[in-house]
C-alpha positions as CSV (number, residue, x, y, z in Angstrom):
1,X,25.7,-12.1,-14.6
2,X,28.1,-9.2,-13.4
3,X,25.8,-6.7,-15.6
4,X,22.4,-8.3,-14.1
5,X,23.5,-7.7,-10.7
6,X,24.5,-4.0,-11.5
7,X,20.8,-3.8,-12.4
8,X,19.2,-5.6,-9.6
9,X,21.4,-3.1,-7.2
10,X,20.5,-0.1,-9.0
11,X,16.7,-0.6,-8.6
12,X,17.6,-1.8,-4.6
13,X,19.1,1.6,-4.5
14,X,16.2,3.2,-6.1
15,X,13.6,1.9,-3.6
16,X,15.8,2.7,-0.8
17,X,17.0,6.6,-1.7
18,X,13.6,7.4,-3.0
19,X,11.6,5.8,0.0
20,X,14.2,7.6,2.6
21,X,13.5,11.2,0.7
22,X,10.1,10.8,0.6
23,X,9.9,9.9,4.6
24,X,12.4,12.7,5.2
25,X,10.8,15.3,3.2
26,X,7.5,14.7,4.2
27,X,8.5,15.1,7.7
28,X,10.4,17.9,7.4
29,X,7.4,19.7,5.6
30,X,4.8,18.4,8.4
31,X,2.5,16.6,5.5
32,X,-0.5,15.9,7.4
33,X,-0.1,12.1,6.6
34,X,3.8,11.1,6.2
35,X,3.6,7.9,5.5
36,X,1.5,8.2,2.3
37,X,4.5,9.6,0.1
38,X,6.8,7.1,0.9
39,X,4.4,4.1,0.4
40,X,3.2,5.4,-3.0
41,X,7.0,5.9,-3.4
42,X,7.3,2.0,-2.6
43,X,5.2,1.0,-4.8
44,X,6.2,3.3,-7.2
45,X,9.8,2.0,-7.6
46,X,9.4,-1.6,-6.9
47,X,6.8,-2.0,-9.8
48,X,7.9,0.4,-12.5
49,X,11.4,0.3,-13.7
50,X,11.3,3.4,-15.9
51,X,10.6,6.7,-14.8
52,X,6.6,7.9,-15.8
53,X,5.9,9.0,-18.9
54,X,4.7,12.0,-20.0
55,X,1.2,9.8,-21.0
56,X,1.4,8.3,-17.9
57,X,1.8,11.3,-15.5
58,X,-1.7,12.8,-17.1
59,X,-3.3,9.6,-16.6
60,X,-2.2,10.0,-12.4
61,X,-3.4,13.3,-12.6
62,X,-6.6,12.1,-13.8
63,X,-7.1,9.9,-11.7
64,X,-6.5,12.0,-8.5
65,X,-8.8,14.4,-10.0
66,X,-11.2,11.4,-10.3
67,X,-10.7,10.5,-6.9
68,X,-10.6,13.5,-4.8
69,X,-14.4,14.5,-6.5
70,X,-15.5,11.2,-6.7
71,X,-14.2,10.9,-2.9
72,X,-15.8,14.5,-1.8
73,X,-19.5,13.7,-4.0
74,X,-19.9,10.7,-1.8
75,X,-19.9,12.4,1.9
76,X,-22.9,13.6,1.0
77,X,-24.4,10.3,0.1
78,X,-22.9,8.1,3.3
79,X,-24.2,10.6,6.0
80,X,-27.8,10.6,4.4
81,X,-28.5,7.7,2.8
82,X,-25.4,5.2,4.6
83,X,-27.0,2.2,3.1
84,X,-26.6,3.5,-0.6
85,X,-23.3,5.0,0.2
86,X,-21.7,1.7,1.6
87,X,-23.0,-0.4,-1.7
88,X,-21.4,2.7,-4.0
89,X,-17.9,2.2,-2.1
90,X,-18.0,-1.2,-2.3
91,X,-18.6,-1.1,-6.3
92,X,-16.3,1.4,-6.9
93,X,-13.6,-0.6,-4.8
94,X,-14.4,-3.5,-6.9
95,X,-13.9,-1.8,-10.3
96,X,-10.9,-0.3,-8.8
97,X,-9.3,-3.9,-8.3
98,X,-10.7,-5.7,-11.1
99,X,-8.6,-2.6,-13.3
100,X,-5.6,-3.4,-12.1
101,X,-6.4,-7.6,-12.7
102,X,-7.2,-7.2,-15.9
103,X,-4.0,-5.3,-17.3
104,X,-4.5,-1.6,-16.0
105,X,-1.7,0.5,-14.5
106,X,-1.3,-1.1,-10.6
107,X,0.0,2.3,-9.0
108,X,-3.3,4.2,-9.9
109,X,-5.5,1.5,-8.8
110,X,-4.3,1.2,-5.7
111,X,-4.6,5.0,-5.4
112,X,-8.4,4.9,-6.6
113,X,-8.6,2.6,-3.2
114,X,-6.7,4.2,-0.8
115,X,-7.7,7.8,-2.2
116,X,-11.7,6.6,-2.2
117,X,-11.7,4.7,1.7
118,X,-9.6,7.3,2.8
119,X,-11.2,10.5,2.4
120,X,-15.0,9.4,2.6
121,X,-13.9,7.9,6.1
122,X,-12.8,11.4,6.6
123,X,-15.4,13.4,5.7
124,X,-17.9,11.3,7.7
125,X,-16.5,13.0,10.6
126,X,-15.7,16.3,9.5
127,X,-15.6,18.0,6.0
128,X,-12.5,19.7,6.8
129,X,-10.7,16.3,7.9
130,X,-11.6,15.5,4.2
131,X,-10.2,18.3,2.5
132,X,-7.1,17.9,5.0
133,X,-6.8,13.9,3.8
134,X,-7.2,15.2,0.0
135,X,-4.5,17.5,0.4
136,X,-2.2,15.0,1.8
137,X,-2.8,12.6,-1.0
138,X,-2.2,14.7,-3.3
139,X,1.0,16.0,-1.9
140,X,2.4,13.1,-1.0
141,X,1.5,11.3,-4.6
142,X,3.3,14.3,-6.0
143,X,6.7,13.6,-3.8
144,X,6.7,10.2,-4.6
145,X,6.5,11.0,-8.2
146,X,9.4,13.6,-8.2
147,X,11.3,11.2,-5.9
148,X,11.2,8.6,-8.5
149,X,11.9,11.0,-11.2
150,X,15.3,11.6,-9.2
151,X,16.1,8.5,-8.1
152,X,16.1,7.2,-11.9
153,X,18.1,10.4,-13.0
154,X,20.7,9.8,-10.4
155,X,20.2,6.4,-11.2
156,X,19.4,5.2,-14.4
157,X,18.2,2.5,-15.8
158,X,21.4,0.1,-18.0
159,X,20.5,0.9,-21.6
160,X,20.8,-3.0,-22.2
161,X,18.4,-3.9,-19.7
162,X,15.3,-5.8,-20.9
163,X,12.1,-4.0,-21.0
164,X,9.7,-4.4,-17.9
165,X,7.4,-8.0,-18.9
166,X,3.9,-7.5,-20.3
167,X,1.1,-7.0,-16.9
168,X,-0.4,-10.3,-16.8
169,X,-4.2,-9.9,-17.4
170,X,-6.4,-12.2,-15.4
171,X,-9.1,-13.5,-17.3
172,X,-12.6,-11.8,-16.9
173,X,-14.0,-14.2,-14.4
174,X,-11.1,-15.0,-12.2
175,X,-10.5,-11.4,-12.1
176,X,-14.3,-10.2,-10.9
177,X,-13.9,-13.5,-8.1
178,X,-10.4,-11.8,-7.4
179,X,-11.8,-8.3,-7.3
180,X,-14.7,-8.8,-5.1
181,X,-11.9,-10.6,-2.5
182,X,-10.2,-7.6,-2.4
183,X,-13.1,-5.4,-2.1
184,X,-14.3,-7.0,1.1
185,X,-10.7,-7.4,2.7
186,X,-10.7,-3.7,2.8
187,X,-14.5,-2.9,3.8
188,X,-14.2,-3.4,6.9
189,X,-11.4,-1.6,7.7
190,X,-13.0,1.5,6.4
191,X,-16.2,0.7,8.3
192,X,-14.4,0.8,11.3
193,X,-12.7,3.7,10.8
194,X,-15.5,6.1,9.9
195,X,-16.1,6.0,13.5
196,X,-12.6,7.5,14.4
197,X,-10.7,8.4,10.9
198,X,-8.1,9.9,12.7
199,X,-7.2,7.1,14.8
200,X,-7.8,4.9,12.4
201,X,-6.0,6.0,8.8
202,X,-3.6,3.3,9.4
203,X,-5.7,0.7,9.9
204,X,-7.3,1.8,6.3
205,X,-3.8,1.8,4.5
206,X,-2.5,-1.4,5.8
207,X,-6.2,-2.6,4.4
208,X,-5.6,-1.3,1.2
209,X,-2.2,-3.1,1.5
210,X,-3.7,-6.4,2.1
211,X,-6.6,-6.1,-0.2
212,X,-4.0,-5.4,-3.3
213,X,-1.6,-8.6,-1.9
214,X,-4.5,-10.8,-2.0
215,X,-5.2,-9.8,-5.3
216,X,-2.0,-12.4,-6.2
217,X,-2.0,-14.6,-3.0
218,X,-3.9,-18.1,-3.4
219,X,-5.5,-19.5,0.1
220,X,-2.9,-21.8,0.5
221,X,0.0,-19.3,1.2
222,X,-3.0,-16.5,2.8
223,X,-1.5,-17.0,6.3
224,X,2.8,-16.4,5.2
225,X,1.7,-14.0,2.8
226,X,-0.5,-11.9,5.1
227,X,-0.1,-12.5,8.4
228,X,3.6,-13.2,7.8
229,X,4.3,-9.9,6.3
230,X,2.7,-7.9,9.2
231,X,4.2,-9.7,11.6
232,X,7.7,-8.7,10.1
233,X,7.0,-5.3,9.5
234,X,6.2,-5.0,13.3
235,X,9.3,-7.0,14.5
236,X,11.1,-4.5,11.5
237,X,9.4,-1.0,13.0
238,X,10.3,-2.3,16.7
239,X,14.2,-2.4,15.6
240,X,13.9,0.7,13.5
241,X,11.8,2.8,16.2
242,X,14.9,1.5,19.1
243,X,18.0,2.1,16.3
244,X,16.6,5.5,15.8
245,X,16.2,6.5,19.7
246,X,19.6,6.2,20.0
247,X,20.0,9.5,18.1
248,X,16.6,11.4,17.3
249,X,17.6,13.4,14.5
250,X,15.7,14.3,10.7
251,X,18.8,12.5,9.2
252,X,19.1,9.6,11.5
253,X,15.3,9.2,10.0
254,X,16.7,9.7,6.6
255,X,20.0,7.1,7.2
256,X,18.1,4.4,8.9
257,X,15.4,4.2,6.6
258,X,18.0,4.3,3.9
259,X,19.7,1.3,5.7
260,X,16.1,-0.7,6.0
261,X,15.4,0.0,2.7
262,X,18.9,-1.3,1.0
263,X,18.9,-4.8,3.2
264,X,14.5,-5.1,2.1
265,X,15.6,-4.3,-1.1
266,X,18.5,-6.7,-1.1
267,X,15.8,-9.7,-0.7
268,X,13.1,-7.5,-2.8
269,X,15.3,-8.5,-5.9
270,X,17.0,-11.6,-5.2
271,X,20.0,-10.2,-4.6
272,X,20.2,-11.9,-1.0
273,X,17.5,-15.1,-1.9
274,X,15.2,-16.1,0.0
275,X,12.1,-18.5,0.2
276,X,9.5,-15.4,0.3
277,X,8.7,-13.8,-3.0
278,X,9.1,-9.9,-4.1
279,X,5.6,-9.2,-3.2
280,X,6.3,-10.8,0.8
281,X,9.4,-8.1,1.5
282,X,7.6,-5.0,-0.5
283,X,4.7,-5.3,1.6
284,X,6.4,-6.0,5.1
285,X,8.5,-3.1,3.9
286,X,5.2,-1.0,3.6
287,X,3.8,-1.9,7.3
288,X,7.0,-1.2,8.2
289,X,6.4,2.6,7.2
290,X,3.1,2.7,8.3
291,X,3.4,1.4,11.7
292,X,7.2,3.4,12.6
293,X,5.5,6.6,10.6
294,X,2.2,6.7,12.7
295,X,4.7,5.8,15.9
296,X,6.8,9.1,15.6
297,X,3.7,10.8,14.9
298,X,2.2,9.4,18.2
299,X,5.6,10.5,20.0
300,X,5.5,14.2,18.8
301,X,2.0,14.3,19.8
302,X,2.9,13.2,23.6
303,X,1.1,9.9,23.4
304,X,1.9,6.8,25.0
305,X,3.9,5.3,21.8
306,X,4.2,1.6,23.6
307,X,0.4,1.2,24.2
308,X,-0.6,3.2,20.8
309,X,1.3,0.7,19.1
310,X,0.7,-2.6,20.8
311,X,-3.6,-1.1,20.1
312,X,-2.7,-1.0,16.4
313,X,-0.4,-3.9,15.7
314,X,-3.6,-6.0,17.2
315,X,-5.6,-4.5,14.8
316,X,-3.1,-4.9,11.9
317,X,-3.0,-8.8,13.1
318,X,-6.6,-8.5,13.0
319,X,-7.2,-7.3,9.8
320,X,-4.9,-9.7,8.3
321,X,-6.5,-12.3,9.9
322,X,-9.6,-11.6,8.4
323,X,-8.1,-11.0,5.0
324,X,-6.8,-14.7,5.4
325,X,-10.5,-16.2,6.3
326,X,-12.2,-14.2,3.1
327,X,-9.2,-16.1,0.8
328,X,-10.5,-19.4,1.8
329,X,-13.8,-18.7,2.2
330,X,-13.7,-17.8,-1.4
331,X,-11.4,-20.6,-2.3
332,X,-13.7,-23.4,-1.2
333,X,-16.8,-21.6,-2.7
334,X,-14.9,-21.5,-6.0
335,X,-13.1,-25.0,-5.9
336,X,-16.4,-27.2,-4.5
337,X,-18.7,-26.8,-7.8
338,X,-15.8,-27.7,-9.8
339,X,-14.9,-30.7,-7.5
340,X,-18.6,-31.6,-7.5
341,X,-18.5,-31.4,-11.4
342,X,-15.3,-33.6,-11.5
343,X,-16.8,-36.0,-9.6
344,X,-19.9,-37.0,-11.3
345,X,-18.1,-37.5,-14.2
């Protein structure tokens, strides 16, 4: 028992160190966008307990190769033939999902998505925005791999610690019902914000957020799951964003999300139970960094932080309110020809 809870607070410690470095760092380097290295770097540590392989790092360079042309080929098709491009985004969003359901690595499908709405939003508007959104993907996918790396070297992993569980592999049907969820959870989102990419990156990361919760949420828990977990993350940012005013510093940034990210990762393991599951606290955890990262952002630029982020936590309720209508949407479509069946037998 002693041993296990050794473990379960080394990884707690991994999410928090690695998270707080990436935030740090990638304001201290003026990253174009700082929140994406620390939520890569979340989802980085929560999901893999071993640092990446030598196999596995080619495979994430790969696949931000793959994105970043992939991403870049299609500006040309959404300005001049929109119709086309919107049905190619949404197929390639859907592949993207129904990889990860059916056994493939999680961390690079959720890059495929955010990489893919991300920087066609962007270049939409402006080639250049584009190139500026690849560059920040890139750099920030590369911190949160060295942070890891790090934060299992100072940290290892207990050589008698079981190895990570086989990735469950939803079968071929329930995962393309699953995948096409997720796909239109997130379209919107991106629709929206290929009218304003700038002002609207957040709202396309918190999409890509949902869109890979509901990929494990069932209708009946869509509103605690999803609404519940942006709701905390706001109420957590608010706390941070007034904790940290008290002394604006780089390292008061580094300490406090070091703090937030020990007591999330406390209830992330089970180390301090609760009724939520894992995947509740990692992705309040991840709203959290969007919202507080996009709020110091809004404060260097000399905007009006209070009203930027009262405009964006409606649209993050909104969002996840919508994500909770597509899960039972597609929940009664899927259960009422099987009840129907059921019932003339």
């Amino acid at each position: 028992m002693q041993i296990e809870l050794q473990r379960l607070d080394r990884r707690a410690l991994r999410v928090a160190i690695g998270t707080a470095l990436c935030l740090a760092i990638s304001f201290a380097l003026a990253l174009p966008i700082p929140v994406v290295a620390p939520v890569f770097a979340v989802f980085l540590l929560a999901t893999q307990n071993r640092p990446l392989s030598f196999k596995a790092s080619l495979v994430v360079a790969l696949v931000v190769a793959l994105t970043t042309s992939t991403g870049l080929l299609l500006v040309p098709v959404l300005r001049y033939y929109p119709a086309a491009g919107v049905l190619l985004i949404g197929l390639a969003l859907f592949l993207a999902f129904r990889y990860g359901l059916r056994g493939g690595n999680s961390l690079v499908a959720t890059f495929l998505v955010a990489g893919l709405t991300m920087i066609t939003a962007a270049g939409t508007a402006d080639f250049q925005l584009a190139a500026t959104v690849v560059g920040a993907l890139v750099k920030g996918l590369l911190l949160a791999v060295t942070m890891s790396g790090l934060t299992h070297w100072l940290l290892p992993e207990p050589l008698s610690a079981r190895p990570e569980p086989a990735v469950r592999i939803v079968p071929g049907d329930q995962a393309s019902r699953i995948a096409l969820r997720a796909a239109l959870v997130v379209m919107p989102a991106w629709l929206l914000a290929m009218s304003d990419p700038g002002g609207y990156m957040p709202i396309i990361m918190k999409s890509v957020s949902l869109g890979r919760q509901s990929c494990g949420t069932t209708a009946r828990g869509a509103a605690r799951e999803l609404l519940g977990t942006t709701l905390l993350g706001g109420l957590l940012a608010i706390v941070f964003w007034f904790s940290l005013r008290f002394f604006v510093h780089l390292w008061m940034l580094f300490l406090w999300m070091l703090l937030f990210g020990l007591l999330i990762g406390r209830k992330l393991y089970g180390i301090s139970p609760t009724r939520y599951s894992p995947g509740f606290w990692l992705n309040s955890f991840v709203t959290m960094i969007i919202l507080l990262g996009q709020s110091v952002q809004d404060n260097a630029a000399g905007k009006d932080v209070y009203k930027a982020f009262a405009v964006r936590m409606a649209l993050f309720v909104g969002v996840a309110l919508y994500a909770c209508l597509m899960l039972q949407i597609f929940e009664r479509r899927w259960t009422r020809p099987r009840t129907s069946a059921l019932s003339r037998r």
